[in-house]
Backbone atoms as SQL, in Angstrom:
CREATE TABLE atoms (id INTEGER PRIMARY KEY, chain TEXT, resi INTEGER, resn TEXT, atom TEXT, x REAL, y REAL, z REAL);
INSERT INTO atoms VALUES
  (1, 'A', 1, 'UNK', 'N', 143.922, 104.762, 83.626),
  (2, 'A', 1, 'UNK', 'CA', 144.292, 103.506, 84.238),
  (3, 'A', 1, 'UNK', 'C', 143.285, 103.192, 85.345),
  (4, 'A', 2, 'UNK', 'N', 142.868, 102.108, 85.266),
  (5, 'A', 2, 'UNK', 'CA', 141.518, 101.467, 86.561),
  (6, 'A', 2, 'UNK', 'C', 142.282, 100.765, 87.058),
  (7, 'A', 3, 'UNK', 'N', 141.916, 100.966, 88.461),
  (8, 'A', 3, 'UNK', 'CA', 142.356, 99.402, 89.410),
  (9, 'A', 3, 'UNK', 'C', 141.348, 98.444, 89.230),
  (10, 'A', 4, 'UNK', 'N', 142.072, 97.162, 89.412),
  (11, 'A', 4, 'UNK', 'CA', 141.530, 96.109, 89.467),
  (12, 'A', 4, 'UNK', 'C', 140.285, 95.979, 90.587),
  (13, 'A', 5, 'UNK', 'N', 139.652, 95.545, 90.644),
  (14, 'A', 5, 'UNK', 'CA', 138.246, 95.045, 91.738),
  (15, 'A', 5, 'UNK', 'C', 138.830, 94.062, 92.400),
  (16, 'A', 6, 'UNK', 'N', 138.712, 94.194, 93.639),
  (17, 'A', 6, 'UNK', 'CA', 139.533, 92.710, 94.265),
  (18, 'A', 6, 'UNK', 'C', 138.070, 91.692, 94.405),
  (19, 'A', 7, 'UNK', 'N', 138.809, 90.618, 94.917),
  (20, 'A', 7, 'UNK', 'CA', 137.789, 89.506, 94.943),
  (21, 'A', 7, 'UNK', 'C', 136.263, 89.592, 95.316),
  (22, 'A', 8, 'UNK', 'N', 136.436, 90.388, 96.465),
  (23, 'A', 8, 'UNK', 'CA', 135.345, 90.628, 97.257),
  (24, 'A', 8, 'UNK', 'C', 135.105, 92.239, 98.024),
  (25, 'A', 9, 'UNK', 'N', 134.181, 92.475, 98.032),
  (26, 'A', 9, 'UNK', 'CA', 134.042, 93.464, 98.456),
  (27, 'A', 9, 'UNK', 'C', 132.605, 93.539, 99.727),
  (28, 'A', 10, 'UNK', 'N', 133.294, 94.959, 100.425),
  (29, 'A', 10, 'UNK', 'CA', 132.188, 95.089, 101.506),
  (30, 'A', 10, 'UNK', 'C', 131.044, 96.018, 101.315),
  (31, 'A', 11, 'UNK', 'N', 129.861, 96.022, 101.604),
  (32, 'A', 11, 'UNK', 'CA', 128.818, 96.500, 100.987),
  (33, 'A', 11, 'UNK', 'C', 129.606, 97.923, 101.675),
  (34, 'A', 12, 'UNK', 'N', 130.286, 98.369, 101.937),
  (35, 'A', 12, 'UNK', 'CA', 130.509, 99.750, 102.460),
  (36, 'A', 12, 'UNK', 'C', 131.661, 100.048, 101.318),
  (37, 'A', 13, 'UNK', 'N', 132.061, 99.161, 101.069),
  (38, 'A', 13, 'UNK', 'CA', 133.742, 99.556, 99.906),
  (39, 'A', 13, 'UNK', 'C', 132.885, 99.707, 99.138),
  (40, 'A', 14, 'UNK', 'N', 131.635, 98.998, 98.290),
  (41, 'A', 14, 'UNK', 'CA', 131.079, 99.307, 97.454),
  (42, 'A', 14, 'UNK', 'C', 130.385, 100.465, 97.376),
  (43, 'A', 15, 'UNK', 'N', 129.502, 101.288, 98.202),
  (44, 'A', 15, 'UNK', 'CA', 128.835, 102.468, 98.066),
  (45, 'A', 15, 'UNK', 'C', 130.171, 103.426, 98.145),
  (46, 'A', 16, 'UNK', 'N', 131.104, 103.037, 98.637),
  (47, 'A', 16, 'UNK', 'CA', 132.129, 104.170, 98.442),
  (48, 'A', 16, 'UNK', 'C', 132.704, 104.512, 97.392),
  (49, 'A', 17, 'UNK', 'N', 132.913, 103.344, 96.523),
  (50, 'A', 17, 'UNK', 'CA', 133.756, 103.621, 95.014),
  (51, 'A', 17, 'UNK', 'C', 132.506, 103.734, 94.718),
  (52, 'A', 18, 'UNK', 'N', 131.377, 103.665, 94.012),
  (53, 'A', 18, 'UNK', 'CA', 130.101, 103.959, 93.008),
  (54, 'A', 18, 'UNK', 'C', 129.773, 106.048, 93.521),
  (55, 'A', 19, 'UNK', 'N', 129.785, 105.953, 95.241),
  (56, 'A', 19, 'UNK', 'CA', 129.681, 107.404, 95.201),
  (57, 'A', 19, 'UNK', 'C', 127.797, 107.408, 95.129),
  (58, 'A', 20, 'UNK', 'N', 127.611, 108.835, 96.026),
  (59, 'A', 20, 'UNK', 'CA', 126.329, 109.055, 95.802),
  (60, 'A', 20, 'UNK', 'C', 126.358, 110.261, 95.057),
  (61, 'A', 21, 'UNK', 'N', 125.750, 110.294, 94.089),
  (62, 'A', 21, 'UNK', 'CA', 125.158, 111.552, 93.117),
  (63, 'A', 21, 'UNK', 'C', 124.212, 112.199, 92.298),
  (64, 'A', 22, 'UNK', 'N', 123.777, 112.415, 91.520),
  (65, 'A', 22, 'UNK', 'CA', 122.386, 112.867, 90.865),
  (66, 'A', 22, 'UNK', 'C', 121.619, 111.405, 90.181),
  (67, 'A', 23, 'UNK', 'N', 122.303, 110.892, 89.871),
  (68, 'A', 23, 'UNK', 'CA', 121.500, 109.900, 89.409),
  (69, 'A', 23, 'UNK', 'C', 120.891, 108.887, 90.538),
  (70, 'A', 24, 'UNK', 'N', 121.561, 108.545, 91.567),
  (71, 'A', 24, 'UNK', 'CA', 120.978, 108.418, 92.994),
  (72, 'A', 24, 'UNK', 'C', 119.849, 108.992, 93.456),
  (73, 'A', 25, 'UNK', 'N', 119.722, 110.058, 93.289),
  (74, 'A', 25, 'UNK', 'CA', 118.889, 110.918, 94.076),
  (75, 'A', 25, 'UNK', 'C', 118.014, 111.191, 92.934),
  (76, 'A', 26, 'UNK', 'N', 118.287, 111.183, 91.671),
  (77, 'A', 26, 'UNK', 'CA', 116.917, 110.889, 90.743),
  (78, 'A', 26, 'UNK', 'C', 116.105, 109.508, 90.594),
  (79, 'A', 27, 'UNK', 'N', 117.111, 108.567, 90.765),
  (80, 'A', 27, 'UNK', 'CA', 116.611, 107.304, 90.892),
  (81, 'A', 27, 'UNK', 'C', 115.744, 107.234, 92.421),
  (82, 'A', 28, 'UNK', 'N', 116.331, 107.219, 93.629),
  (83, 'A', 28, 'UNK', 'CA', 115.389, 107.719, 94.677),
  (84, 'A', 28, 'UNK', 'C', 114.339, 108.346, 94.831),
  (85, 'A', 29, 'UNK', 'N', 113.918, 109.299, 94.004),
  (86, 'A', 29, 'UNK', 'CA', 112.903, 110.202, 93.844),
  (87, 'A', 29, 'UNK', 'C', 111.471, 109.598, 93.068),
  (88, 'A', 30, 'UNK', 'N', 112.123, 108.764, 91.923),
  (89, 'A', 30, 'UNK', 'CA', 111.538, 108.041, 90.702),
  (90, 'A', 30, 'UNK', 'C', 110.628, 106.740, 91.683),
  (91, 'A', 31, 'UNK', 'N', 111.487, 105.830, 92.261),
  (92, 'A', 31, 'UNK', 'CA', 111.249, 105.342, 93.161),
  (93, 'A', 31, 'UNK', 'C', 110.518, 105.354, 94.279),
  (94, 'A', 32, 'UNK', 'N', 110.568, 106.193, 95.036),
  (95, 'A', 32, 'UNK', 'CA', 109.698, 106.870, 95.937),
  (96, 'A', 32, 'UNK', 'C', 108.778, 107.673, 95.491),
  (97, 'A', 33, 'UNK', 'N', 108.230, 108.075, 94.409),
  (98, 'A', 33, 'UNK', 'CA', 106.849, 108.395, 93.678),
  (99, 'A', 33, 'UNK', 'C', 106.371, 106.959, 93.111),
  (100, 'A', 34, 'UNK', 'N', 106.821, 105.957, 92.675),
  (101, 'A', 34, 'UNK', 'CA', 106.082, 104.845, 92.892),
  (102, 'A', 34, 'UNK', 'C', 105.529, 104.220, 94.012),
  (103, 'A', 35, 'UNK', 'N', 106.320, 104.453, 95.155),
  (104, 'A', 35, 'UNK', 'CA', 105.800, 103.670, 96.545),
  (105, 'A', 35, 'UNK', 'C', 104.813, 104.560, 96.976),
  (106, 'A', 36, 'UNK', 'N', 104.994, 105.740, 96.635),
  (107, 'A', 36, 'UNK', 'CA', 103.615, 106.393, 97.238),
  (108, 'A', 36, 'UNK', 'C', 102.176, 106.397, 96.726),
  (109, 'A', 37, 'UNK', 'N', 102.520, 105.989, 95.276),
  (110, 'A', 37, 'UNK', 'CA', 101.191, 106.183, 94.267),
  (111, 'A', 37, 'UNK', 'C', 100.695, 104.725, 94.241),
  (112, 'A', 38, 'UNK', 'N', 101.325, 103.586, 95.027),
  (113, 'A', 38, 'UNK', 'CA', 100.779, 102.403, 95.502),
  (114, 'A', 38, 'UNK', 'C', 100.036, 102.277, 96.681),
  (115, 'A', 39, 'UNK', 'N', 100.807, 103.409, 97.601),
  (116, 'A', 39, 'UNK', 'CA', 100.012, 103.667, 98.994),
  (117, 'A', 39, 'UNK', 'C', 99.340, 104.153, 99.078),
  (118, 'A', 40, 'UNK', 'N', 98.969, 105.044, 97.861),
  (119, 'A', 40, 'UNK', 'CA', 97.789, 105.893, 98.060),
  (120, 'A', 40, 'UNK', 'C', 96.466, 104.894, 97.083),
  (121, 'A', 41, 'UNK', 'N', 96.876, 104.443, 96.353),
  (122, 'A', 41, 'UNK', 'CA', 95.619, 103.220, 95.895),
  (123, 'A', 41, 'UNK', 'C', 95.240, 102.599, 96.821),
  (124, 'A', 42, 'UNK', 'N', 96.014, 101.810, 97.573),
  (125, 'A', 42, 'UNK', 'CA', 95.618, 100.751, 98.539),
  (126, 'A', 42, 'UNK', 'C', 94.766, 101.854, 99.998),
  (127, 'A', 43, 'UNK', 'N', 94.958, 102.622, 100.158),
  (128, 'A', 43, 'UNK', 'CA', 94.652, 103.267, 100.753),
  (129, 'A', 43, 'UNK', 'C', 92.969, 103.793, 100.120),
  (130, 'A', 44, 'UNK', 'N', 93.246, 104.689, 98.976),
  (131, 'A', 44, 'UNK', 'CA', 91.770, 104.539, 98.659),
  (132, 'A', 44, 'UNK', 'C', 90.627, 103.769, 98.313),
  (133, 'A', 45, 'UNK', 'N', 91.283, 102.533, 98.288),
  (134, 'A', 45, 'UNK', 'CA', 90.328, 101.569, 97.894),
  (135, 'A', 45, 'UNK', 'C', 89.965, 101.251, 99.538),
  (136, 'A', 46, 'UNK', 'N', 90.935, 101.274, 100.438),
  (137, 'A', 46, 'UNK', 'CA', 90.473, 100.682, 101.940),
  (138, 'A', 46, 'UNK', 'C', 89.713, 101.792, 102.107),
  (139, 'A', 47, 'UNK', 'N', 89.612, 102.901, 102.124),
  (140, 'A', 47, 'UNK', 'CA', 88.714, 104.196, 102.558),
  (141, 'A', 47, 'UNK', 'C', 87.001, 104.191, 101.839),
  (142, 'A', 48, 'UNK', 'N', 87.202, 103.755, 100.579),
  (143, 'A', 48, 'UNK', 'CA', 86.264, 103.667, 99.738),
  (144, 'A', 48, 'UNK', 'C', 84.856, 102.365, 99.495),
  (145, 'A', 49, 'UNK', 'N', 86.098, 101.327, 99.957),
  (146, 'A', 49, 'UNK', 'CA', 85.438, 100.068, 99.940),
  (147, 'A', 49, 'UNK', 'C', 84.120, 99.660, 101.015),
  (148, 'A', 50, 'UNK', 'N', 84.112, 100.415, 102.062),
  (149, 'A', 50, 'UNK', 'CA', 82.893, 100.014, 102.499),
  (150, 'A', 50, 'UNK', 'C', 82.340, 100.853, 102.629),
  (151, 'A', 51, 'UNK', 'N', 81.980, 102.410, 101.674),
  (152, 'A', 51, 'UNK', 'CA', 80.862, 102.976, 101.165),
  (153, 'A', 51, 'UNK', 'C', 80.326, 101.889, 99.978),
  (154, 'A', 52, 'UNK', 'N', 81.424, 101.503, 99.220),
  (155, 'A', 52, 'UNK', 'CA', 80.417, 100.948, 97.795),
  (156, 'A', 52, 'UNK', 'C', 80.036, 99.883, 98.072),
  (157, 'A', 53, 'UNK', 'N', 80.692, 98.759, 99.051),
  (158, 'A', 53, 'UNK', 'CA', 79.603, 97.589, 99.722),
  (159, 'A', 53, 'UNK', 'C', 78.543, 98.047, 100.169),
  (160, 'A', 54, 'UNK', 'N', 78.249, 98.982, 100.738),
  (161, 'A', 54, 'UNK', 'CA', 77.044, 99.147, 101.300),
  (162, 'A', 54, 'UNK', 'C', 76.097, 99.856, 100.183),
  (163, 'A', 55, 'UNK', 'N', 76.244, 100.638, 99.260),
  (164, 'A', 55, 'UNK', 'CA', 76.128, 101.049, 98.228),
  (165, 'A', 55, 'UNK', 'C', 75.349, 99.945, 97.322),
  (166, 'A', 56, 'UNK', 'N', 76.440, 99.300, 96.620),
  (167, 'A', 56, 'UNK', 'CA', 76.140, 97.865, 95.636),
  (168, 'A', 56, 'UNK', 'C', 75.415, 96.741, 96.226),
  (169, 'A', 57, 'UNK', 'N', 75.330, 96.679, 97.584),
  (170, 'A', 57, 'UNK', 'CA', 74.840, 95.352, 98.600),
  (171, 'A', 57, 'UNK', 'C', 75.568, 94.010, 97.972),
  (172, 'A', 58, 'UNK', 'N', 76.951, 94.664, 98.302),
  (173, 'A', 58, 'UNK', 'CA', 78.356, 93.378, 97.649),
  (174, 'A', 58, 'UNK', 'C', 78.341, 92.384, 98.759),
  (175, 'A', 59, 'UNK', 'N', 78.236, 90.959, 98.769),
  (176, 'A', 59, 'UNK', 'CA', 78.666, 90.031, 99.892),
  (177, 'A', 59, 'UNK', 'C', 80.513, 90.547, 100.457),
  (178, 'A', 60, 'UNK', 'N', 80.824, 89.729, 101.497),
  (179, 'A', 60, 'UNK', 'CA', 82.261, 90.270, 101.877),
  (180, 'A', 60, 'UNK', 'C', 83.014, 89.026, 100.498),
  (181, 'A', 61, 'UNK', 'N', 82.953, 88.819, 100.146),
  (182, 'A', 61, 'UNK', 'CA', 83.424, 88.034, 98.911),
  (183, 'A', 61, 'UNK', 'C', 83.754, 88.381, 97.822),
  (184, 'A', 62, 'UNK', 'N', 82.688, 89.309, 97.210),
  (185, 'A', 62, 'UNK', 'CA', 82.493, 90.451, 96.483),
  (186, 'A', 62, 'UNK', 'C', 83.485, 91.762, 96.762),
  (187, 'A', 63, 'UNK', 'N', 83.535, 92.031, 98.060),
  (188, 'A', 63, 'UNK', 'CA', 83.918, 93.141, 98.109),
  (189, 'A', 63, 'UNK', 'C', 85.384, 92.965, 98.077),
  (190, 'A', 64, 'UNK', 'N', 86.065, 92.069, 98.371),
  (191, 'A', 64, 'UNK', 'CA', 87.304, 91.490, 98.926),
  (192, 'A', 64, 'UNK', 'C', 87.972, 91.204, 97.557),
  (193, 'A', 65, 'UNK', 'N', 87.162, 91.468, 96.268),
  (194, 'A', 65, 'UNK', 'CA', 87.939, 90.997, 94.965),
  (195, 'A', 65, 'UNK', 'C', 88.592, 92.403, 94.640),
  (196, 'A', 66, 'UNK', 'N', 88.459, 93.617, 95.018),
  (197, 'A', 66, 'UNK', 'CA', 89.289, 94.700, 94.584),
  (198, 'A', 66, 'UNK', 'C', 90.241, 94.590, 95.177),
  (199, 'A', 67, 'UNK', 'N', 90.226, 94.445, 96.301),
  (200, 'A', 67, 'UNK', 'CA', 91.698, 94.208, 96.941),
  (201, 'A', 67, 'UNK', 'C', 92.660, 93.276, 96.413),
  (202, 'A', 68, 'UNK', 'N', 91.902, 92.317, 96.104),
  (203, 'A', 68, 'UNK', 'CA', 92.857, 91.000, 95.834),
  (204, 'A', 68, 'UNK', 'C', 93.819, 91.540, 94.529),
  (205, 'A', 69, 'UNK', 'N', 92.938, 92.054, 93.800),
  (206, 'A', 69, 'UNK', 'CA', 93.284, 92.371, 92.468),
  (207, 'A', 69, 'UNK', 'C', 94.191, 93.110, 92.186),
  (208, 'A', 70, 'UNK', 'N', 94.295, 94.615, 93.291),
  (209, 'A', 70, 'UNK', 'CA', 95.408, 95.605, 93.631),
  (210, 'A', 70, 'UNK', 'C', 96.546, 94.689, 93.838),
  (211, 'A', 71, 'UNK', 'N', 96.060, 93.818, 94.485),
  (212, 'A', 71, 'UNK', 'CA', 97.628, 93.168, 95.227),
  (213, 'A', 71, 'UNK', 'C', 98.450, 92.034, 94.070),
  (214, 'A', 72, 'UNK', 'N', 97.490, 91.715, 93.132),
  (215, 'A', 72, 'UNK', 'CA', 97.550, 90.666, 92.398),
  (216, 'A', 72, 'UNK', 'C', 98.930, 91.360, 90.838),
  (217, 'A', 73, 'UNK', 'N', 97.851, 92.878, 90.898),
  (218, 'A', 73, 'UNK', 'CA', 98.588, 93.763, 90.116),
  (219, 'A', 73, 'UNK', 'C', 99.933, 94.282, 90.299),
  (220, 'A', 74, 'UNK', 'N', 99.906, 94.468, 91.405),
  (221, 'A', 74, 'UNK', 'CA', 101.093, 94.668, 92.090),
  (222, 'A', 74, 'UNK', 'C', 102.065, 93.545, 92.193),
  (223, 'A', 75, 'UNK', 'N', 101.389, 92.560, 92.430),
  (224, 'A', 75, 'UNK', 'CA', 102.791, 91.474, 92.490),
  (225, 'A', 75, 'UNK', 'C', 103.274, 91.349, 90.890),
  (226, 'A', 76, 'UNK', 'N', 102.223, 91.199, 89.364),
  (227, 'A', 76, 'UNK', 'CA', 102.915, 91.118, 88.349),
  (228, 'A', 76, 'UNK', 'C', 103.336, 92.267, 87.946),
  (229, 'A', 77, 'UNK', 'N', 103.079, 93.237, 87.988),
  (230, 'A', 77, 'UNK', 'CA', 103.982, 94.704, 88.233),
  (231, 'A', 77, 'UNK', 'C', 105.184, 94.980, 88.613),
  (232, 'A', 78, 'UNK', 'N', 105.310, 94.159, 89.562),
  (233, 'A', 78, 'UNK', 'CA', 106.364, 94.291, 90.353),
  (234, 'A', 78, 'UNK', 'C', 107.929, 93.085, 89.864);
């Protein structure tokens, strides 16, 4: 037998009946290895990017299209 769901609920009634459990904390995990393997791109490309401008002799125009592109990826990714 289930109870009914009343009309409305408080974001606190709700995490209370759903419960935290393994699938939480696998989903969290899953999750948080994506946010990091984004931070660490954006990160190496900022670390990297002005050895290979100076490298390639890229205008700042040039160089500014990897970034765009990370971010571009990321937004239809996302």
């Amino acid at each position: 037998m289930t109870t009914a769901a009343p009309a409305t609920w408080t974001f606190e009634e709700a995490i209370d009946r759903v419960g935290l459990g393994r699938f939480q904390f696998k989903l969290m995990a899953i999750c948080g290895a994506g946010w990091a393997a984004d931070a660490m791109e954006v990160l190496l490309i900022s670390f990297a990017l002005p050895a290979i401008r100076q490298e390639w002799k890229l205008t700042t125009a040039q160089a500014g299209l990897p970034g765009t592109a990370i971010f571009l990826g990321m937004l239809a990714g996302a």
